[in-house]
C-alpha positions as CSV (number, residue, x, y, z in Angstrom):
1,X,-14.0,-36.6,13.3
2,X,-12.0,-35.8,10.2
3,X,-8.1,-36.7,10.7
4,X,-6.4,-34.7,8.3
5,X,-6.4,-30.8,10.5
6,X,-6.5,-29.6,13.6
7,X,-6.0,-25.8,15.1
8,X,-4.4,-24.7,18.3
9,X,-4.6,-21.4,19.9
10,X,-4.5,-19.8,22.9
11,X,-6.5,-16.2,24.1
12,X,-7.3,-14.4,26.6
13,X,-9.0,-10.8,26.5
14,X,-10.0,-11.3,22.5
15,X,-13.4,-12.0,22.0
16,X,-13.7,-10.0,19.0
17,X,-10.5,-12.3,17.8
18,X,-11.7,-15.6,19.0
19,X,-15.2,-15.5,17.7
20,X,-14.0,-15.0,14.2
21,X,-11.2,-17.9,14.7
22,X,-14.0,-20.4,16.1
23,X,-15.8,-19.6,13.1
24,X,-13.3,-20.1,10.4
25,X,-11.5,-23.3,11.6
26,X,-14.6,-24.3,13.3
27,X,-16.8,-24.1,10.1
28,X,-13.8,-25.8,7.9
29,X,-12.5,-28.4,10.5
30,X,-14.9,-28.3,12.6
31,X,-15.0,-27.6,16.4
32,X,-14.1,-31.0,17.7
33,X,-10.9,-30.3,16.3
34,X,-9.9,-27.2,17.5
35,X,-7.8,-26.8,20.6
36,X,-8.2,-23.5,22.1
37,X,-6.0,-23.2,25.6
38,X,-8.3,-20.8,27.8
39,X,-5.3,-18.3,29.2
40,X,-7.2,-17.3,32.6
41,X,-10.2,-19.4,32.0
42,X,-12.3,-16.7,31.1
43,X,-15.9,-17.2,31.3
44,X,-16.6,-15.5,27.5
45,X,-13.5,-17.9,26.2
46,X,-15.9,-21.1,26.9
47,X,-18.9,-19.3,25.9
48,X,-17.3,-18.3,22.4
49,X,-15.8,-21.6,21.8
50,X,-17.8,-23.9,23.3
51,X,-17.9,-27.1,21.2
52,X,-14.1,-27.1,20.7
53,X,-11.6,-28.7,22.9
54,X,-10.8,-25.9,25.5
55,X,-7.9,-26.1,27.8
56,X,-7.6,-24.1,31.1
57,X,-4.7,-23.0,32.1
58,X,-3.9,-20.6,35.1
59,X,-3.9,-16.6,34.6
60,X,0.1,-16.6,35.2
61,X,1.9,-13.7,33.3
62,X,5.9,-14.5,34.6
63,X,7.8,-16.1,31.3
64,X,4.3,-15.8,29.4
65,X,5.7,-16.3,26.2
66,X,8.0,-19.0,26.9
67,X,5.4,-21.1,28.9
68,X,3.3,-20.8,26.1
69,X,5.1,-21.6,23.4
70,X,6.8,-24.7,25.3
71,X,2.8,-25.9,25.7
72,X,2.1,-25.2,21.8
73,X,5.1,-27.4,21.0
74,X,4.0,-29.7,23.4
75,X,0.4,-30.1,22.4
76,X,1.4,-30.3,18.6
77,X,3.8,-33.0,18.5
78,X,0.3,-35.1,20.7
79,X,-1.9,-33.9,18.4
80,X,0.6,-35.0,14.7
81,X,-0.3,-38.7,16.1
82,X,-3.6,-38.0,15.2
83,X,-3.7,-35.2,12.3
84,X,-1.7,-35.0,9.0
85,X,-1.5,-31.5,10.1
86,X,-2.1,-29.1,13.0
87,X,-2.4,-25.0,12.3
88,X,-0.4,-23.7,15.6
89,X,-0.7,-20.2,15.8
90,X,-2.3,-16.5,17.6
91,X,-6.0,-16.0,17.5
92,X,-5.6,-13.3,14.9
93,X,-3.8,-15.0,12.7
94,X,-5.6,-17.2,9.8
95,X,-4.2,-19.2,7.2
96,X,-6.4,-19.0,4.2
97,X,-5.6,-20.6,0.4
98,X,-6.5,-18.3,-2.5
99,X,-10.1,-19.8,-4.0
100,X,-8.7,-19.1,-7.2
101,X,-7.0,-22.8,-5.9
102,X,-10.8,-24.2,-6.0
103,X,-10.4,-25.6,-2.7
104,X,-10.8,-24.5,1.4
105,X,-7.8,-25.0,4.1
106,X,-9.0,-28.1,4.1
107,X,-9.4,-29.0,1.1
108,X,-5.8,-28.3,0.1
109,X,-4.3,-29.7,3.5
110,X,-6.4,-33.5,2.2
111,X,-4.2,-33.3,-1.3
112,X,-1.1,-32.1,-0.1
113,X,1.9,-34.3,0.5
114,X,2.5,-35.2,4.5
115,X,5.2,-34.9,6.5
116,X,6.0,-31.6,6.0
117,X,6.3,-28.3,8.2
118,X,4.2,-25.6,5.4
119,X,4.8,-21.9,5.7
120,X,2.2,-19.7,4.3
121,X,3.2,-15.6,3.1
122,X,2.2,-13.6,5.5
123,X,0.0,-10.6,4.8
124,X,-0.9,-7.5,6.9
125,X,-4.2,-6.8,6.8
126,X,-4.3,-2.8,7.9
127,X,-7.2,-0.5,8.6
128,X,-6.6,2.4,6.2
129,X,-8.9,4.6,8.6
130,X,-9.1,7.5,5.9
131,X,-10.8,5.0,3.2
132,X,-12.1,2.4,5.2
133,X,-14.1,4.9,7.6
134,X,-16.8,1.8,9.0
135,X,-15.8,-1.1,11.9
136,X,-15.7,-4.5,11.6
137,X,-19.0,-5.9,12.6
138,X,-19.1,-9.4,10.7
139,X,-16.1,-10.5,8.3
140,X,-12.3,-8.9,8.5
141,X,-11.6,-9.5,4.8
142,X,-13.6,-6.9,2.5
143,X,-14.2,-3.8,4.8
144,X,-10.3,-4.6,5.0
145,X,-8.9,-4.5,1.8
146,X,-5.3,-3.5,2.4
147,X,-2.3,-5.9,3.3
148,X,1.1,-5.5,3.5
149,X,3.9,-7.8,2.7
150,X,5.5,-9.1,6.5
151,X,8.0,-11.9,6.4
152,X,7.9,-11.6,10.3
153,X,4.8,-13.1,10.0
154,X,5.3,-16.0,7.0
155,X,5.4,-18.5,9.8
156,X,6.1,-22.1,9.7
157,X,2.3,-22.7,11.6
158,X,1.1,-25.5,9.1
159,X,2.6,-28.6,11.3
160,X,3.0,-31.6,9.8
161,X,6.6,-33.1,10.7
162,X,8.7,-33.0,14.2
163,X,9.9,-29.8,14.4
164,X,10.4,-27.6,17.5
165,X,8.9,-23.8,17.0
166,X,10.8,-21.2,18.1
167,X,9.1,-18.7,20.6
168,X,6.4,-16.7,18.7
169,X,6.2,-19.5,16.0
170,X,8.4,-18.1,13.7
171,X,11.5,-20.0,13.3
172,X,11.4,-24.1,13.4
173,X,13.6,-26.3,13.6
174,X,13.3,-27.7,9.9
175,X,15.9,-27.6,7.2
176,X,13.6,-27.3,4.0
177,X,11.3,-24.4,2.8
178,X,7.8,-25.4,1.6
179,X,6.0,-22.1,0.5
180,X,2.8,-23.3,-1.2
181,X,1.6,-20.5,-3.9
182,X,-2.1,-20.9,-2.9
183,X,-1.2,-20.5,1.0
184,X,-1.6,-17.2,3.2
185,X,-1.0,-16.1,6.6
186,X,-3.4,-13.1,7.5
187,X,-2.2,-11.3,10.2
188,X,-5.6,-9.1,11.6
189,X,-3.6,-7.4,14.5
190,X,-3.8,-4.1,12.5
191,X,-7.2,-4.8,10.7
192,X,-9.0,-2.1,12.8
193,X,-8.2,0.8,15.0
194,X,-10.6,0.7,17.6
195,X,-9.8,-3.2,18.5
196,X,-6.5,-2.8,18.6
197,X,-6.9,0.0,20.9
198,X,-8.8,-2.5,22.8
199,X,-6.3,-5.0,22.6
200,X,-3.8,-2.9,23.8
201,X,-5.7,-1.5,26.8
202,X,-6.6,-5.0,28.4
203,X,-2.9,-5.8,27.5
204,X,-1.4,-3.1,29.3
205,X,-4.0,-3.9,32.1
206,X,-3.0,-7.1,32.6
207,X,1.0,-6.7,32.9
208,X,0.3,-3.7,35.3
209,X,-1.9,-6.0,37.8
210,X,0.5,-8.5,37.6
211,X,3.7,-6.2,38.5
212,X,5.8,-7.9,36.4
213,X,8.8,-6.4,34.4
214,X,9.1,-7.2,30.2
215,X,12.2,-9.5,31.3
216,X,10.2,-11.3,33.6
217,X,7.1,-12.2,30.1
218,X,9.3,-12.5,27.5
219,X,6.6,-10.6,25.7
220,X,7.4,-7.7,23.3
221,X,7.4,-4.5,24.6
222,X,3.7,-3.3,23.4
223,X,2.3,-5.0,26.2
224,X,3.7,-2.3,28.5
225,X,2.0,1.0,28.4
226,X,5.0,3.3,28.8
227,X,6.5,1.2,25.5
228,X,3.1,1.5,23.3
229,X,3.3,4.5,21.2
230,X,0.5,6.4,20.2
231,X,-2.0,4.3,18.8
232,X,-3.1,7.3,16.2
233,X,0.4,7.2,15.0
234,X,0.5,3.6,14.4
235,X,-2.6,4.0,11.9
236,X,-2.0,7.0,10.4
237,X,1.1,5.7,8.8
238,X,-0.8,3.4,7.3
239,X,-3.0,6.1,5.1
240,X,0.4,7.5,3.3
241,X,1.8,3.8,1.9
242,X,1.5,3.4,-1.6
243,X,-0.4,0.8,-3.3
244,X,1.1,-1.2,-6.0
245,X,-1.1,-2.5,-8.1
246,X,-1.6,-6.3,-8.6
247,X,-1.1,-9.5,-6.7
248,X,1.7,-11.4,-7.5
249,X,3.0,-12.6,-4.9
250,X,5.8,-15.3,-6.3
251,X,8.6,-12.8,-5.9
252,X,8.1,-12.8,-2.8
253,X,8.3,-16.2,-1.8
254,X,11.8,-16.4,-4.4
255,X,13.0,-14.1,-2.1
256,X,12.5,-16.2,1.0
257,X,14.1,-19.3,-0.8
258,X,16.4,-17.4,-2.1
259,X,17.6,-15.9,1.6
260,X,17.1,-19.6,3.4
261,X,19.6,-20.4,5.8
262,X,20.5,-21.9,9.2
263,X,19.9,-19.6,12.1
264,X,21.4,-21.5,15.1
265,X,20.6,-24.2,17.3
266,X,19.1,-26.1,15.0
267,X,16.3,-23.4,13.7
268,X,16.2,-22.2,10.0
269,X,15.3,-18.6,8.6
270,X,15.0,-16.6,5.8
271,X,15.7,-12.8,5.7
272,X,13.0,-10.6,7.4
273,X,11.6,-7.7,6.1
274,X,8.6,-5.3,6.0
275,X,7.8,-4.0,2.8
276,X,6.3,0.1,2.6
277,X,4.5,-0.7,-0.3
278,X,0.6,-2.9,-0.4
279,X,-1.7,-4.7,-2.2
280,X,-5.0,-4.1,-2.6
281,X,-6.9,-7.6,-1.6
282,X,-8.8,-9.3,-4.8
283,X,-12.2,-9.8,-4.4
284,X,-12.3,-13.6,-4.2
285,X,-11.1,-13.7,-0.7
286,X,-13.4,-11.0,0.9
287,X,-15.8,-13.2,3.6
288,X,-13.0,-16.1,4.1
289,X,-12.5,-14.1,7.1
């Protein structure tokens, strides 16, 4: 076993999410050292990952969120006396450094300093369903071309010093900013329409079996069916944002820096913010994903 990374996740109801997850960090860490809590312990969860550390856990919906980010916290600070660094974060999320840095995750995790909490930019990776007609049947990145700029989702997830996450990983409790310019966050929530229907459908299933109110989760709201929206909606505003050309992402990351502050008890932030605008993907990173 290498000691230098580790991944942590938890899933239940995402195949489509998980599969893709086991086969990134599987294939760059391997699966001996990815940690997958089994939320349920669903039968396709071990089937998927089988060969990585899974952790059942009982299908219990009341504080959700809380439960689960207390374990994450938990199972990271065992796991840092082990790795230089573990990747904490949701099944569709993937942290991915640009190959124009000539190296994988892992790679770049070996030669970079320890003892640090790294935050990636976080991308959007949307399903532009009037140019981008065709599902996902192997890799995200490619048929999905499109990302967005989401601050929301530049998380601190690359673990590496003591530091409590905040609930839904986006806040820590960590006084300095360490933005590496080859690092990414892909966010895949919106990377195609008919998952994330399917997503939302099992969600909305499972909250409505378990009779439990939003207050009750601490989940966001989507999870309920009479909060969801209309999932056509959600894509079609995707179609009409403009694309800027380019990729430079550096004044993006000033702006983070340039916004860093204390948030309260103990957590530090930058300013959030969801640009209109995107980025059309360079080539190098389509298959990553």
């Amino acid at each position: 076993m290498q000691t230098t990374a580790a991944a942590l996740t938890m899933v239940r109801d995402d195949d489509f999410f998980l599969e893709r997850w086991v086969r990134y960090y599987g294939g760059l860490f391997g699966r001996e050292n990815c940690y997958v809590v089994n939320h349920g312990n669903q039968a396709s969860v071990r089937e998927i990952a089988a060969g990585c550390n899974l952790i059942a856990i009982p299908d219990t919906s009341e504080k959700f969120d809380q439960r689960r980010w207390r374990l994450f916290n938990g199972l990271s600070t065992g796991l840092r006396s082990y790795f230089k660094y573990v990747v904490v974060g949701d099944v569709d999320e993937f942290v991915v450094v640009d190959p124009n840095a000539g190296l994988d995750l892992l790679g770049f995790l070996k030669k970079a300093p320890g003892r640090k909490i790294l935050t990636p930019l976080g991308l959007e990776v949307t399903h532009r369903t009037m140019q981008e007609r065709d599902p996902v049947t192997g890799p995200i990145l490619g048929p999905r071309r499109f990302v967005r700029v989401n601050f929301h989702y530049s998380k601190p997830c690359v673990v590496g010093f003591p530091g409590k996450l905040s609930r839904g990983g986006h806040f820590a409790e960590y006084d300095q900013l360490f933005t590496p310019e080859a690092l990414y966050l892909f966010h895949m929530k919106f990377c195609d329409s008919a998952q994330y229907s399917g997503v939302m459908d099992r969600r909305n299933a499972t909250v409505a079996a378990a009779g439990v109110t939003k207050g009750e989760t601490g989940i966001g709201g989507h999870w309920f069916a009479d909060e969801r929206g209309s999932d056509d909606e959600v894509f079609a505003q995707f179609n009409t944002r403009p694309i800027v050309r380019g990729f430079d992402m550096s004044p993006y990351r000033r702006k983070m820096h340039d916004g860093w502050e204390e948030r309260g008890h103990g957590m530090w932030q930058f300013p959030r913010g969801l640009y209109p605008h995107m980025h059309e993907l360079p080539e190098r990173f389509f298959g990553i994903v």
